[in-house]
C-alpha positions as CSV (number, residue, x, y, z in Angstrom):
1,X,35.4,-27.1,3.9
2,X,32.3,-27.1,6.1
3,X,31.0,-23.5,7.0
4,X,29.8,-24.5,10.4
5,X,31.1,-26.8,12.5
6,X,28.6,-28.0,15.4
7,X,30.0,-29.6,18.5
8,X,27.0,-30.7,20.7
9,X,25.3,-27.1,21.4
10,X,28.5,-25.0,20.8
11,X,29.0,-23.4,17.3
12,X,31.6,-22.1,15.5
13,X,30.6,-19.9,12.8
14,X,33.2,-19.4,9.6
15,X,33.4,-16.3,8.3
16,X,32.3,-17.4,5.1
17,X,28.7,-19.1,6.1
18,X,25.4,-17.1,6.2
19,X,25.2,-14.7,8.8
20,X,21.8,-13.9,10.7
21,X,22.7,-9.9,10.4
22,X,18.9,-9.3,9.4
23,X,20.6,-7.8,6.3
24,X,19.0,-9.4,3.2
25,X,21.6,-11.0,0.6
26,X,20.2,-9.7,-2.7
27,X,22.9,-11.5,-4.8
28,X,22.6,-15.0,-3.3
29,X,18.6,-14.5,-2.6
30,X,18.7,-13.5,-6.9
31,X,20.2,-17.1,-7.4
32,X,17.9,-18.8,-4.7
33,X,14.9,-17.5,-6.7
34,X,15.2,-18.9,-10.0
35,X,14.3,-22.7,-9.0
36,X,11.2,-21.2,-7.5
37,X,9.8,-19.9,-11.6
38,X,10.6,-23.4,-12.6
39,X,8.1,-25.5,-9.8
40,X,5.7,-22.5,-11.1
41,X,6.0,-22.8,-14.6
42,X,5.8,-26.7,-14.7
43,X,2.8,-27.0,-12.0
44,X,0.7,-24.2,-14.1
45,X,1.6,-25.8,-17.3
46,X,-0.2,-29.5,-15.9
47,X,-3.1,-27.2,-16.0
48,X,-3.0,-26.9,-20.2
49,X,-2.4,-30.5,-20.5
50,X,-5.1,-32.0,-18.5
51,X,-7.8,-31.0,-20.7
52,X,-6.0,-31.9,-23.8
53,X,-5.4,-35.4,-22.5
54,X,-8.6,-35.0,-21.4
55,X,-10.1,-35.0,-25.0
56,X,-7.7,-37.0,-27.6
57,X,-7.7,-39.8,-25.0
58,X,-11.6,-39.7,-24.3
59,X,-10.8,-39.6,-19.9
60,X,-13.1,-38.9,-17.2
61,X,-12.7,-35.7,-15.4
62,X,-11.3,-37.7,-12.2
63,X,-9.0,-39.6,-14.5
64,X,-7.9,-35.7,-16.2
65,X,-6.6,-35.3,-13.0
66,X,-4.2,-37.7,-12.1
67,X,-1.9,-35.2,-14.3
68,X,-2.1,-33.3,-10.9
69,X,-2.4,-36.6,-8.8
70,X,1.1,-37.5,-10.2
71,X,2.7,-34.4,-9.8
72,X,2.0,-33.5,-6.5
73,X,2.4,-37.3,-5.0
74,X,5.8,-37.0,-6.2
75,X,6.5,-34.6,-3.6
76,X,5.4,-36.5,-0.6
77,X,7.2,-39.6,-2.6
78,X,10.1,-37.3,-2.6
79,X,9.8,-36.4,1.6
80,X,10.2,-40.0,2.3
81,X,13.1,-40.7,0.5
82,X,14.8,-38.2,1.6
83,X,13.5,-39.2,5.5
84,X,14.8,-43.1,4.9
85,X,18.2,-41.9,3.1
86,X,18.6,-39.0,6.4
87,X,17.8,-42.0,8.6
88,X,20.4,-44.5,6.5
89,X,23.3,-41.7,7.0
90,X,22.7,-40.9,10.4
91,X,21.9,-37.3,10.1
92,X,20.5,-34.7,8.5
93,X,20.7,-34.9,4.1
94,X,20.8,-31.2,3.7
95,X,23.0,-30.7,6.4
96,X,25.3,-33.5,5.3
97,X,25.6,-32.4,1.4
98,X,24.5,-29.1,1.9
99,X,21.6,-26.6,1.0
100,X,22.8,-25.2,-2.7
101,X,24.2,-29.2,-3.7
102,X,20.6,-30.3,-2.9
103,X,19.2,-27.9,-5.0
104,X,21.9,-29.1,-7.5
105,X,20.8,-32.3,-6.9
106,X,17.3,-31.7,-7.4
107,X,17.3,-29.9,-10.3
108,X,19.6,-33.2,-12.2
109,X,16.9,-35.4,-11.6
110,X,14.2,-32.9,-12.6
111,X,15.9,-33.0,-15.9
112,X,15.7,-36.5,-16.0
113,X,12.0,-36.9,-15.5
114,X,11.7,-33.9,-19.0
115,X,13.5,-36.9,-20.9
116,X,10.3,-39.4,-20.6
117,X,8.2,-36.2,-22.4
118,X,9.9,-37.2,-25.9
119,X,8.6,-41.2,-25.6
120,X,5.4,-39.7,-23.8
121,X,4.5,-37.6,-26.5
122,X,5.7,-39.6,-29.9
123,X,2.9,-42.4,-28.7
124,X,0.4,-40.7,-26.9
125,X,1.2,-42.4,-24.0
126,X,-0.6,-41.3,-20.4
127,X,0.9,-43.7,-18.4
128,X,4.6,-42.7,-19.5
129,X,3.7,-38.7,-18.9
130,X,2.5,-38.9,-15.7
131,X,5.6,-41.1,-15.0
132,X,8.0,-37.9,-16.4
133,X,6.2,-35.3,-14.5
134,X,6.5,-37.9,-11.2
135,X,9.7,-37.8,-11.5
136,X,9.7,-33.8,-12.3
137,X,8.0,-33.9,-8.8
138,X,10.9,-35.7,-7.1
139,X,13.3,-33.6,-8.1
140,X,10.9,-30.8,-6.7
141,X,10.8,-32.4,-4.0
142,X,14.4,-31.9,-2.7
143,X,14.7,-28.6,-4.1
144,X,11.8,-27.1,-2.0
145,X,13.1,-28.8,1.3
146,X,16.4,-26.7,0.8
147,X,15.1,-23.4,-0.7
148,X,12.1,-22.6,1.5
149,X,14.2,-22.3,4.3
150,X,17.5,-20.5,2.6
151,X,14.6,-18.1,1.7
152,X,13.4,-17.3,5.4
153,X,16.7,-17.2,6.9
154,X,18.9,-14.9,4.0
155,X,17.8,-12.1,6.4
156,X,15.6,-11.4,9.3
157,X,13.4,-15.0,10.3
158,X,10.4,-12.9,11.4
159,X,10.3,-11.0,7.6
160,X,11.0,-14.5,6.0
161,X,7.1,-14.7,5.1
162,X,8.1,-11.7,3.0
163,X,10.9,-13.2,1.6
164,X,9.3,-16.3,0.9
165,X,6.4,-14.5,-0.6
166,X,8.7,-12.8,-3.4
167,X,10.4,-15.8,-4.5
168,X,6.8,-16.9,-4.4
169,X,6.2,-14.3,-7.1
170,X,8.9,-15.4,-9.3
171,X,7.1,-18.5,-9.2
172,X,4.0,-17.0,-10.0
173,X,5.8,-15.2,-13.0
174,X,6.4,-18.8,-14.1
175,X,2.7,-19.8,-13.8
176,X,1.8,-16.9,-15.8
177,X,4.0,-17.7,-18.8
178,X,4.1,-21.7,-18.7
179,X,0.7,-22.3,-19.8
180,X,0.8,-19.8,-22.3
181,X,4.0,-21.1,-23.9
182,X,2.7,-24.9,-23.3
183,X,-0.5,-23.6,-24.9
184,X,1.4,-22.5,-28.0
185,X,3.3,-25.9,-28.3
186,X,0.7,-27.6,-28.1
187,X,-1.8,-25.4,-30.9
188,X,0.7,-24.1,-32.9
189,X,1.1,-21.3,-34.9
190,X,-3.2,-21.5,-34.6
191,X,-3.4,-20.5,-31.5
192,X,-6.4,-18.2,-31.0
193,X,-8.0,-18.4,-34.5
194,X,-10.8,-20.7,-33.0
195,X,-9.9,-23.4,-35.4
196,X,-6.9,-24.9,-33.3
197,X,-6.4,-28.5,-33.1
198,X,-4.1,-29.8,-30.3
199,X,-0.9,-31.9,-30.9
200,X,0.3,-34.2,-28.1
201,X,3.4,-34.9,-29.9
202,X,4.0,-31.6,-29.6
203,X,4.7,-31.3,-25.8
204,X,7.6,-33.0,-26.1
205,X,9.7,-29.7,-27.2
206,X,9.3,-27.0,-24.4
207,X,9.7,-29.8,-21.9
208,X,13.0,-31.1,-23.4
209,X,14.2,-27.6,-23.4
210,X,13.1,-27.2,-19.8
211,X,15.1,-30.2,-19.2
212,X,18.8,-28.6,-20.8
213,X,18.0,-25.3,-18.9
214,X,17.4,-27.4,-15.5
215,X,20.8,-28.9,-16.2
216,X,22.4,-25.2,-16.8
217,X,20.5,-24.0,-13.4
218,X,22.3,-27.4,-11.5
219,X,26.0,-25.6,-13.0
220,X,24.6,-22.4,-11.4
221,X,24.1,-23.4,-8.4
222,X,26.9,-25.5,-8.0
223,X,29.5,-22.6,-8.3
224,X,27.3,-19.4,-6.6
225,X,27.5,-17.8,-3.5
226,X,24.5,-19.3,-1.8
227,X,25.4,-20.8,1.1
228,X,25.5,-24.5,1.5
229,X,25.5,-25.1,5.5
230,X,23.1,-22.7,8.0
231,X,23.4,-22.1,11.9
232,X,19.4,-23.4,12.6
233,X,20.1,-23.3,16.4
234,X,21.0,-19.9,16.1
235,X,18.2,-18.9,13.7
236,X,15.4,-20.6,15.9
237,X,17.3,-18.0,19.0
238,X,16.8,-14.9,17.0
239,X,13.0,-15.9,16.0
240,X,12.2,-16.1,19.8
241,X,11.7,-13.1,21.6
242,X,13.0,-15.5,25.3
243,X,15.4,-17.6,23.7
244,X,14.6,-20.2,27.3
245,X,11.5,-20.6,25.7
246,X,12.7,-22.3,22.5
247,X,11.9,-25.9,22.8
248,X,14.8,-27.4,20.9
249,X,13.0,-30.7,21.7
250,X,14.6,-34.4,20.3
251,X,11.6,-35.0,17.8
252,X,10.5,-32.5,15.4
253,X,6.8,-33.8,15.5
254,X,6.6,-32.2,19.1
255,X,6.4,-28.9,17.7
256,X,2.5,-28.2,17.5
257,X,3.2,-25.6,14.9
258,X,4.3,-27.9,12.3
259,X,2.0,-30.8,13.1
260,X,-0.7,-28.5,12.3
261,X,1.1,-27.0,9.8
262,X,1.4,-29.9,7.8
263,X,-2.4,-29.8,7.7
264,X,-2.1,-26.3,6.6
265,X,-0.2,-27.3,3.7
266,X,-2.1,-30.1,2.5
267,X,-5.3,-28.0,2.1
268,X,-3.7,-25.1,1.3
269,X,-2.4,-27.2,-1.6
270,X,-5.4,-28.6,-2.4
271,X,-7.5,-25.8,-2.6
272,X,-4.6,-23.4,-5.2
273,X,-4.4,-26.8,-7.6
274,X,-7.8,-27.9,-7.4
275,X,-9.6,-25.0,-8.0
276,X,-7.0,-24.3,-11.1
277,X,-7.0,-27.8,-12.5
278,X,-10.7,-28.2,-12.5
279,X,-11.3,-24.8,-14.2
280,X,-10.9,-25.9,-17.2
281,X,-14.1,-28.2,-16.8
282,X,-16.2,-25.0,-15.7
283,X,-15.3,-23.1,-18.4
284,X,-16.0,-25.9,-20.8
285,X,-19.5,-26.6,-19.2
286,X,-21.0,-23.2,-18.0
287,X,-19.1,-20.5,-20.6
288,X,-18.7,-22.8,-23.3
289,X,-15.1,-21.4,-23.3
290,X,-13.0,-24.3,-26.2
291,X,-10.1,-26.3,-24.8
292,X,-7.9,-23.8,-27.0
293,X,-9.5,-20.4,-25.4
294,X,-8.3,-21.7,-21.7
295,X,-4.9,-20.7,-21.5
296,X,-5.8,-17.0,-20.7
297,X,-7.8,-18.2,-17.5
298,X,-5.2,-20.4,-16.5
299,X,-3.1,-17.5,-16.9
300,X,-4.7,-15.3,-14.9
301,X,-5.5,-17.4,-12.1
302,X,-1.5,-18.0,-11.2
303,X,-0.6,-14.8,-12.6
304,X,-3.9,-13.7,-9.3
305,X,-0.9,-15.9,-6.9
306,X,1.8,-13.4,-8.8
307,X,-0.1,-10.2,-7.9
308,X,-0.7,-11.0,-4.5
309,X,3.2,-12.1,-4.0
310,X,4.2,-9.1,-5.4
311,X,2.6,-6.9,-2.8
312,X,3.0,-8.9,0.2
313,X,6.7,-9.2,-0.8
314,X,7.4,-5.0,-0.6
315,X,7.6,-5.8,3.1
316,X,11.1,-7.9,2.7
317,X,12.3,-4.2,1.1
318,X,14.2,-1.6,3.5
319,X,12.2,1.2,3.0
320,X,10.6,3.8,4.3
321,X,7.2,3.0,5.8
322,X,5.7,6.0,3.1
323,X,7.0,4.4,0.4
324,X,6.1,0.7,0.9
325,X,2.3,1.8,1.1
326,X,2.8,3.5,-2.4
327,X,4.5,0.1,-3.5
328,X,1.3,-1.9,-2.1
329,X,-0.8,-0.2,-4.4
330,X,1.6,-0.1,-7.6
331,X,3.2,-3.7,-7.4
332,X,-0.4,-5.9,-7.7
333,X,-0.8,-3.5,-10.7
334,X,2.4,-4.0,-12.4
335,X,1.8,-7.3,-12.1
336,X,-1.1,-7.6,-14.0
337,X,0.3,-5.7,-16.4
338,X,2.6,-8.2,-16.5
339,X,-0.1,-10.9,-17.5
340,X,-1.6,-8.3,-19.7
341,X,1.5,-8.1,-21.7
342,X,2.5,-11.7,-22.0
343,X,-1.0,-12.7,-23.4
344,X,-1.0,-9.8,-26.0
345,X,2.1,-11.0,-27.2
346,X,0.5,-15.1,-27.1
347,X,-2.2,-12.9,-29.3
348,X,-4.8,-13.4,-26.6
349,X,-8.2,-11.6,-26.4
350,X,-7.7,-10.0,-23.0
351,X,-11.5,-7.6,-23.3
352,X,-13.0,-10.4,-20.3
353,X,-10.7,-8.9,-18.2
354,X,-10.3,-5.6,-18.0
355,X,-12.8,-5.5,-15.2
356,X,-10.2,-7.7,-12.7
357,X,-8.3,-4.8,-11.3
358,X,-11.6,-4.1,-9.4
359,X,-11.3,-7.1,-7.1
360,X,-7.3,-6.8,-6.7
361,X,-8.5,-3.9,-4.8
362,X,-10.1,-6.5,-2.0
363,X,-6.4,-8.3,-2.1
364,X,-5.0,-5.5,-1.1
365,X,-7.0,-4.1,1.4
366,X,-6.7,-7.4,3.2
367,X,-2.6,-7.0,3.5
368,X,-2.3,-3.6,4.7
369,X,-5.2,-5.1,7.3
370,X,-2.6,-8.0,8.4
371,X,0.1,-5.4,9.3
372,X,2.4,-8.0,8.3
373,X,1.7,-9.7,10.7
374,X,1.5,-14.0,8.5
375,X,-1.0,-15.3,11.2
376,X,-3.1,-12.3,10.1
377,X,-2.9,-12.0,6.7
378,X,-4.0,-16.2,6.8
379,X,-6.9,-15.6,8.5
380,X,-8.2,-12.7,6.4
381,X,-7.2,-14.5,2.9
382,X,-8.8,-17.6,4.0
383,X,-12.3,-15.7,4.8
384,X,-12.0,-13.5,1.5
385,X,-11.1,-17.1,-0.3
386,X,-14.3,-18.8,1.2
387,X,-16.7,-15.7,0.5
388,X,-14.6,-15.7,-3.6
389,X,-15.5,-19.7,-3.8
390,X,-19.2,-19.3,-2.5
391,X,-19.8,-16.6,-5.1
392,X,-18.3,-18.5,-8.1
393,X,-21.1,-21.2,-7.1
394,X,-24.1,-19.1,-6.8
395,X,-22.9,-16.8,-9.5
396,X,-22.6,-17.8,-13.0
397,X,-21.0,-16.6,-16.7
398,X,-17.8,-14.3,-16.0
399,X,-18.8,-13.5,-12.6
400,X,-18.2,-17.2,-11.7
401,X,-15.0,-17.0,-13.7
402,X,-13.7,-13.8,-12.1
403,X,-15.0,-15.4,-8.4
404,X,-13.3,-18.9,-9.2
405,X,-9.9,-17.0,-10.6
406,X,-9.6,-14.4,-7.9
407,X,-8.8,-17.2,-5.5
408,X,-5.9,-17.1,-6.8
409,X,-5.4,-13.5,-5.1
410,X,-6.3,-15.0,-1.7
411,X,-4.2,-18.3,-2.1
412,X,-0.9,-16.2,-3.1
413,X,0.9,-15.4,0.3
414,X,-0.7,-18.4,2.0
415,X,2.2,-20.4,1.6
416,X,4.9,-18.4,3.0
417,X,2.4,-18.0,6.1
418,X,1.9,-21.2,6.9
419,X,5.3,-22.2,6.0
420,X,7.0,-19.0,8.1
421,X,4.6,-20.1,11.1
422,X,5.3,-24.2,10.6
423,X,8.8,-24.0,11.0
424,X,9.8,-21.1,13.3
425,X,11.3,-22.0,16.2
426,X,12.2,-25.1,14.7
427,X,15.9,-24.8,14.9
428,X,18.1,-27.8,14.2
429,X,15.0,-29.6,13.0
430,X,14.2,-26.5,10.5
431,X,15.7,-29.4,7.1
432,X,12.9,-32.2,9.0
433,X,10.2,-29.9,9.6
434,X,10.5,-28.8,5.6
435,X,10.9,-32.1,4.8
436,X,7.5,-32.9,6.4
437,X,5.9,-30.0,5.1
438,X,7.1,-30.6,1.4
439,X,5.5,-34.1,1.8
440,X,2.4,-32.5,2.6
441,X,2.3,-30.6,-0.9
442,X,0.4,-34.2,-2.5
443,X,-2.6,-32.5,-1.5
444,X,-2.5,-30.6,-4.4
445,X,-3.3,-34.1,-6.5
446,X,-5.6,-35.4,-3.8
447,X,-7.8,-32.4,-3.4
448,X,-7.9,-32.6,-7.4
449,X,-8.7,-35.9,-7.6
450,X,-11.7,-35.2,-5.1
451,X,-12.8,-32.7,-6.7
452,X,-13.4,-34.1,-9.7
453,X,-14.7,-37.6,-8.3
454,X,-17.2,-35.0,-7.0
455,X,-18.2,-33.4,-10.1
456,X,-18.5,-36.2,-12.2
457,X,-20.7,-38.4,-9.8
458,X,-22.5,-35.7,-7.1
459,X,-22.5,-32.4,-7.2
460,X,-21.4,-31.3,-10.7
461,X,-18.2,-28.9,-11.7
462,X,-19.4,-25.6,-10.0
463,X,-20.1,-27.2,-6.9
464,X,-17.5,-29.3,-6.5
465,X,-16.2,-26.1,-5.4
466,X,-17.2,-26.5,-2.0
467,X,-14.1,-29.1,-1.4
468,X,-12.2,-25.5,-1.5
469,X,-14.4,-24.1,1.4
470,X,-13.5,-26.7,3.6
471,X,-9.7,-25.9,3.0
472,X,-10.0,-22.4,3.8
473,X,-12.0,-23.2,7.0
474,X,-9.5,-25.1,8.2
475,X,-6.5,-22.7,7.3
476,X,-8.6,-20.0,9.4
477,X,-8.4,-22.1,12.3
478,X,-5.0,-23.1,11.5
479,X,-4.3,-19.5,11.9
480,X,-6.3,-18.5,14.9
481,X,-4.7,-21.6,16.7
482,X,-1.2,-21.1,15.5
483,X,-0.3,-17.6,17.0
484,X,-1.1,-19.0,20.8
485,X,1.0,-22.2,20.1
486,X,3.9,-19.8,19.0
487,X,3.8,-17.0,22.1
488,X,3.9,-19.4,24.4
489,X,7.5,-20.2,22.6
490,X,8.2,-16.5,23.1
491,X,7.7,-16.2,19.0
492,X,5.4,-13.4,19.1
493,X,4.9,-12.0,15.1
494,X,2.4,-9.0,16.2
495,X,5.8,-7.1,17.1
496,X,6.4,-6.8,13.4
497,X,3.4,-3.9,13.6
498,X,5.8,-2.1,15.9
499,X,8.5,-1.9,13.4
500,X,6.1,-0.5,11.2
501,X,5.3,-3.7,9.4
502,X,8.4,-4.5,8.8
């Protein structure tokens, strides 16, 4: 039975269906969350096998990346299927099969794509790994388009960056763990004696496992409590502060926001994967750091996206204001504790980073300056990203490895910002808008590929760097440019200081 029932602009609301009560629904939002560790551990885990790839098959840097390149095209791959087969059924996907079956549906062919690891891995192929994670991607795909916006809307739309930011640090736990456990896959029981040798055949196993547990998550979504149908109209109302001012216009590419938002999201993209996936390079080149000694780096720099997540996401919590500014000092801590933890047990040597906590204090300062407030907090990461990226390049040794990984920090809550800001006001085009914006996520392979094009043939690895400048300019104006575009749709986010960041 359908749980909302539209007849031209009047709805009627069952009982049953999400309810915009600006009460957030732990249980379903619990549920929601899980599909976000799996995009996190998959995408960090491409980050372990590009350099191993990288050496057993004797590729280029640029090449090493079109692990990324394949990924992350699958996503815009994804977006325009699911535009044609909308188109072909004369509305909507997500609104015609509903939110939680798409994420069922996603998660099926996700599996799918783990199966070609087994072939990929027993001959060494490139060509038929990059194919599995493609079709890893696709199944992304789908699942993003539905869950981003469940996330904003399972409570109140303006605190949805908040929301979105701690699913974003369940994904982050992933990144944290996936390239340690890929890592150990792939070097065995050696792993941190110095004397590892890497095993391509041995990838197949954790991503054949990833594969049955997808399949389990599909069951689990299937028969939970997260809601399959959402009043959009109604959400796009609540965000404005004059609902006459909503637009609610026939094409979802007349909203500014998202136009420029899909800019936002490629280079946003771009700059997270790039600077990650060509890390590897640096540390090889300028540190001398062996291909099995990267995994704790990796680590760090998604487990950087977890710690910011963290903190941002206290704001999603009802509580007092006291007690949220006590949380926005303990959560970035107990996060890195978290990566602390998981690499002692991998049997990591953790001494070149005890010093890190030092610069997490910069992370924080810069989101109690935003007020909660996403437009804010974009601009100020973007600057503290660009003056992190220049440092890396005029620094070198572990201050250009704490510089390079502490963008990680400044990229973490960048993506429920631009995504929060993209799509409000949206309404019944919220599922389109997504759409477009998951389409945009490809720049995390073309930035990569860039990148590395540009280290092997102009400006070397550290450099190369400055392809990440150049997103965070833009995502400063992005941000500047976005909060006019939105008041003038009565969508006014500086209220949330008023509330008392909340």
């Amino acid at each position: 039975m359908e749980n909302i029932i539209t007849f031209r602009n009047h709805f009627v609301i069952n009982p049953q269906s999400i309810a915009m009560n600006h009460k957030t629904k732990w249980s379903q939002f619990g549920v929601l969350v899980s599909v976000f560790f799996f995009w996190g551990f998959v995408a960090a885990s491409n980050d372990i096998l590009i350099p191993v790839f990288k050496d057993k098959l004797h590729l280029e840097q640029w090449q090493s990346q079109m692990v990324s390149f394949a990924f992350y095209v699958a996503y815009t791959i994804g977006s325009i299927i699911y535009f044609f087969v909308s188109k072909a059924a004369g509305e909507d996907i997500l609104n015609k099969i509903g939110f939680k079956n798409g994420i069922a549906i996603g998660l099926v062919i996700s599996a799918l794509g783990t199966l070609l690891f087994y072939p990929a891995a027993q001959t060494a192929s490139f060509p038929i790994m990059i194919t599995g994670l493609f079709i890893v991607g696709l199944g992304f795909s789908l699942q993003q388009t539905a869950a981003n916006p469940l996330a904003i809307v399972m409570g109140d739309p303006k605190t949805g960056a908040q929301r979105l930011s701690m699913a974003g640090g369940i994904n982050n736990f992933g990144t944290t763990i996936g390239p340690l456990l890929v890592s150990y896959a792939i070097f065995g029981s050696a792993l941190g004696s110095g004397t590892a040798t890497a095993s391509i055949e041995s990838v197949k196993t954790p991503y054949l496992i990833l594969g049955a547990v997808f399949i389990l998550a599909a069951v689990i979504f299937k028969f939970s409590s997260v809601p399959n149908k959402i009043d959009l109209d109604k959400v796009a109302d609540e965000e404005s502060e004059n609902a006459d001012k909503v637009l609610h216009t026939k094409s979802v590419m007349s909203y500014p926001q998202l136009v420029l938002g899909m800019i936002g999201i490629f280079v946003y993209v771009g700059v997270e994967v790039a600077t990650a996936s060509n890390l590897p390079a640096f540390l090889q080149k300028h540190m001398q750091v062996s291909t099995d000694k990267i995994a704790p780096f990796i680590s760090l720099y998604w487990a950087s996206l977890m710690i910011g997540r963290w903190t941002t996401s206290v704001g999603a919590f009802d509580l007092k204001k006291g007690a949220k500014q006590v949380l926005k000092f303990l959560m970035p801590y107990i996060a890195f504790g978290v990566f602390i933890l998981v690499n002692v047990i991998a049997s990591h040597d953790i001494s070149p980073f005890y010093y890190y906590p030092f610069i997490i204090i910069a992370m924080v300062a810069g989101d109690i300056l935003s007020k909660g407030n996403p437009a804010r907090l974009l601009l100020i990461y973007s600057m503290m990203g660009i003056t992190a990226l220049f440092i890396g390049m005029l620094a070198d040794g572990m201050v250009s490895a704490y510089a390079f990984m502490s963008v990680g920090l400044f990229c973490s809550t960048l993506w429920p910002c631009i995504f929060t800001l993209a799509i409000a006001g949206l309404g019944r085009h919220t599922n389109e808008g997504a759409s477009r914006l998951i389409m945009m996520i490809m720049g995390g392979g073309v930035m990569s590929l860039l990148q590395g094009y540009l280290a092997d043939n102009f400006l070397g690895i550290q450099w190369s760097y400055l392809v990440g400048v150049a997103c965070f300019a833009y995502l400063a104006f992005y941000a500047i440019r976005v909060k006019g575009i939105l008041k003038s749709q009565g969508i006014d986010y500086d209220h949330l200081e008023s509330a008392g960041g909340h």
